[in-house]
N, C-alpha and C positions, 0 to 999 in steps of 0.2 A: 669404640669397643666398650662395652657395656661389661661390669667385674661384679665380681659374687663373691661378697666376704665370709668365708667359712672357716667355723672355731669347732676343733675339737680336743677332748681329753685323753685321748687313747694314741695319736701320735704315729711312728711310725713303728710302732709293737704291732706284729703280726700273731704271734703265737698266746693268743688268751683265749679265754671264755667264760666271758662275761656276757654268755645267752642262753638262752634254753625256750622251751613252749609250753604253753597255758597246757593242761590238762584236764579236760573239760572248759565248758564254755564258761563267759563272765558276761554278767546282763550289766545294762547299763544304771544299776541303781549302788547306793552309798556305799555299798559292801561287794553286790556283783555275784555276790553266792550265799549259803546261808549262815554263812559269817564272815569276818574279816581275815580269813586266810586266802592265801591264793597257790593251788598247786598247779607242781609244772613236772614233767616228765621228758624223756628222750637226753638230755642233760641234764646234770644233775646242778644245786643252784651253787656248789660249793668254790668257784671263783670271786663269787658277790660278797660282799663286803655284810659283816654281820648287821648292822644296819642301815638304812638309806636310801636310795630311791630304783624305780624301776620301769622303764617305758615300753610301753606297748601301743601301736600305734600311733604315737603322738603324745597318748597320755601318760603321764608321769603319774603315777603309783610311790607312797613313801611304806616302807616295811620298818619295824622293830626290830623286828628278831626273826631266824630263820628255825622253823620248827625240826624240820629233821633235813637231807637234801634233796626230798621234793615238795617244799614246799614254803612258802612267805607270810609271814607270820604279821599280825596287830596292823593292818592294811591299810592306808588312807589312799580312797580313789580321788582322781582329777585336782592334785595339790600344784602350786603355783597359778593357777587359775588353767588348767588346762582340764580339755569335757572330758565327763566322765563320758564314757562309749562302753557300749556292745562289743565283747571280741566273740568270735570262735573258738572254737578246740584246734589242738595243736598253733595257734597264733605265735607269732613269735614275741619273745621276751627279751629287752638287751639290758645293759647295766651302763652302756657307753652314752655320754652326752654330745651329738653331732646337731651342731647350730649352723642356720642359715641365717647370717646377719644382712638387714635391710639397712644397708648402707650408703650415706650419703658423699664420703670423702675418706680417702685410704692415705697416709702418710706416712714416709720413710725417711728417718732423721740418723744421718751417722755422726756420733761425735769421738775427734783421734783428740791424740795427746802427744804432738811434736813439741821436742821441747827446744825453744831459741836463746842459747848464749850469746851475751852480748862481751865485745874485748872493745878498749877505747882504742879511737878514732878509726874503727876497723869495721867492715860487714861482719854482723855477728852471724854465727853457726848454727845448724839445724842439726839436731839429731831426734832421729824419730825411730821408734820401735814396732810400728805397724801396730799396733793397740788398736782397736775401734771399738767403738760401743752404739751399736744400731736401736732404734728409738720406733716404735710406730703408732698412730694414732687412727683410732678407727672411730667418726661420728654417724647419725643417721636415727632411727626412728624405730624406737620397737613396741609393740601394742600393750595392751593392757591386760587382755582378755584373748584365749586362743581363736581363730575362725573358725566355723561350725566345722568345717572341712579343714583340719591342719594342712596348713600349706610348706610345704620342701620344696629343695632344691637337690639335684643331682648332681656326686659329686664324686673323687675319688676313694675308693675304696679304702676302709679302715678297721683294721682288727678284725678280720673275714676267716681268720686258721685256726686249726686247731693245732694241737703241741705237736704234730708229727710235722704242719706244714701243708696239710692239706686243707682244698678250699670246703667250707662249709655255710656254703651259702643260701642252702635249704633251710638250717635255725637260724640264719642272721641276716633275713634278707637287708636288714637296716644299712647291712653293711656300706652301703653307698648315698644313702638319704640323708640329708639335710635340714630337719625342722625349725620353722622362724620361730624362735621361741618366745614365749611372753615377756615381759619387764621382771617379774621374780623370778624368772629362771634364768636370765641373764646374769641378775644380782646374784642369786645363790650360786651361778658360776663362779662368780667374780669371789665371793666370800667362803667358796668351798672347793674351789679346784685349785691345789697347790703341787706348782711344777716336780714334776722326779721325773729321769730320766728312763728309771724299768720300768715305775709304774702309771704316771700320770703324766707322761710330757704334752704337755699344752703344744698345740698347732694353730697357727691361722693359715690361711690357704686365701690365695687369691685368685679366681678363674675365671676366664673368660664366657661371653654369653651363652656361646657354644658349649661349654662344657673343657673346654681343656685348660690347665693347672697352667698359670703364669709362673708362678712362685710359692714355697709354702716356707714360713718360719716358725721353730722352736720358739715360744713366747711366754712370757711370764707376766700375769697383771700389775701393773704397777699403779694405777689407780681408774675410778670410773667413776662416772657422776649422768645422773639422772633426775630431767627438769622434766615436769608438768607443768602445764599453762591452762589458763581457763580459758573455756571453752573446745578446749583440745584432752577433757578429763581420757579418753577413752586409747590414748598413745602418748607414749613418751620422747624428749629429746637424748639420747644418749651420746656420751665420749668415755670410749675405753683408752685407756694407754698401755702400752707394755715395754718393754725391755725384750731386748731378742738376740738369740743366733745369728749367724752370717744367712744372707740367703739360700735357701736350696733350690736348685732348676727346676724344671719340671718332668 
């Protein structure tokens, strides 16, 4: 049975919106229109965080500042090394980071805290509180450079509603994709996504070849490291660790 390591920051929050669409077209050159604004219509952008990033397609877009709520202001296209591309009009916009990790080994480490009194000449005594502390390690290979064609993986659906509860899966079709992200996006996961339960709870998800969900854990980075070797300049060896929740079924 073949697993598909999937991270995301959006968790099991339903009710956001952190999407909206292109409003008019964006060419695939430094700017994409005839400056570095990017407006978006049919949602308005005011869930998005006043600065930060923004994918469309695959491509990750950084913003400054949000000029009014239709629109994204001081624009950096194709940042983390992801291509700059061509969209259409109405394209969709999300604000959500859903990684598809090309993973070579998945590992789950529980560590409890029974504690043994010792009485002389006697079997000493256990007492245990059910305490656990769950551990997992995810290593494997992430690239350097995005593929001319971003590659995803399909996965369960995440943050798809709007405040009433309803599916809104016209502006977010992302809501289900999973892009293998580069080496700097990975990192800037790692050194920019910090766990909260309303807003950011970190997810790994582990699924089957097929598509159906093993297990998904609440998760928090606990550390990651990333080797280059020569002759291999063009991908990297990664190991994430994190700290975690009990598991969730599927």
């Amino acid at each position: 049975m073949a697993l598909s390591i999937l991270l995301t920051d959006i968790g099991s929050i339903v009710n956001q919106a952190k999407h909206t669409q292109l409003d008019g077209t964006l060419a695939a050159d430094a700017n994409g229109t005839t400056s570095d604004d990017i407006d978006v219509d049919t949602v308005s952008n005011a869930a998005f965080p006043a600065s930060g990033s923004i994918f469309i397609d695959g491509e990750e877009i950084s913003y400054a500042s949000k000029g009014d709520t239709g629109e994204f202001t001081t624009c950096v296209r194709g940042i983390n090394n992801t291509n700059i591309k061509a969209h259409t009009n109405n394209t969709a916009i999300t604000g959500i980071r859903r990684y598809a990790l090309k993973a070579d080994s998945f590992g789950v480490s529980i560590t409890k805290t029974p504690i043994q009194i010792p009485f002389p000449q006697n079997s000493p005594e256990i007492i245990e509180l059910g305490m656990f502390r769950p551990n997992i390690t995810v290593s494997g290979t992430v690239d350097r450079d995005q593929a001319d064609t971003p590659e995803f993986v399909t996965g369960p659906s995440k943050g798809f509603f709007d405040g009433s509860g309803s599916a809104i899966t016209d502006l977010d079709p992302y809501h289900n994709i999973y892009y293998v992200p580069t080496q700097k996006q990975l990192e800037s996961f790692v050194t920019g996504s910090v766990y909260d339960d309303g807003i950011t709870p970190l997810q790994l998800i582990v699924q089957t070849s097929a598509g159906t969900t093993y297990a998904t854990y609440d998760v928090a980075v606990s550390q990651a490291r990333f080797d280059l070797a020569p002759g291999t300049e063009d991908r990297f060896q990664f190991s994430l660790s994190f700290v975690a929740k009990d598991r969730q079924e599927s």
